[in-house]
N, C-alpha and C positions, 0 to 999 in steps of 0.2 A: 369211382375211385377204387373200389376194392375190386371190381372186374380187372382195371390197368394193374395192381399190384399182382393177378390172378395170372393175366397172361405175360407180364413178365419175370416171372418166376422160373427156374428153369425145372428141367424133371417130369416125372410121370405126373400122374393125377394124386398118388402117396407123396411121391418126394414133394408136392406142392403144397399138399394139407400141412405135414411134417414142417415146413418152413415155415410155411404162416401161423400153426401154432406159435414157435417161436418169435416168431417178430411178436405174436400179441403178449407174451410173457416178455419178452422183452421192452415194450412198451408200459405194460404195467409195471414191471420191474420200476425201470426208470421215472417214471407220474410216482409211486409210491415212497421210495429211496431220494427223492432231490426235488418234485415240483410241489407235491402237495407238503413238504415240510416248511418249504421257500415260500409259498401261500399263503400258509394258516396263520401266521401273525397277521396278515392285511385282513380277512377273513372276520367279520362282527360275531361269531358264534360262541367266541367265550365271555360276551358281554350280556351276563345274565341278570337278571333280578328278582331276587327270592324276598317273598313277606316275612316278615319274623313272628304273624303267628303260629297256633299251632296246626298241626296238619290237621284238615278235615275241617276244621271252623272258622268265618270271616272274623278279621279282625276285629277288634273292638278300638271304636271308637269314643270320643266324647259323647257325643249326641245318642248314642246306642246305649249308654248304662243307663 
């Protein structure tokens, strides 16, 4: 894939690199500004769940006093 986008690019071996930076900047652009915001509600990763002891000790239980 990245060969075809290589040789049809037009320009030197600069003017080629030059473009393709941009396309990747403009790809990320776009994935960051419109997909990954469009995602992240479908996305489980704000479905956390925190113990309400305290940090550093397992809770306590009935059985454990």
């Amino acid at each position: 894939m990245y060969g075809w986008i290589w040789r049809h690019l037009p320009g030197n071996t600069l003017v080629r690199a030059l473009l393709s930076l941009m396309l990747v900047l403009a790809v990320v652009y776009t994935l960051f500004e419109y997909v990954f915001p469009w995602a992240e509600p479908l996305l489980p990763f704000g479905d956390v769940t925190v113990d309400e002891g305290r940090a550093g000790q397992p809770e306590q239980t009935g059985q454990d006093r």
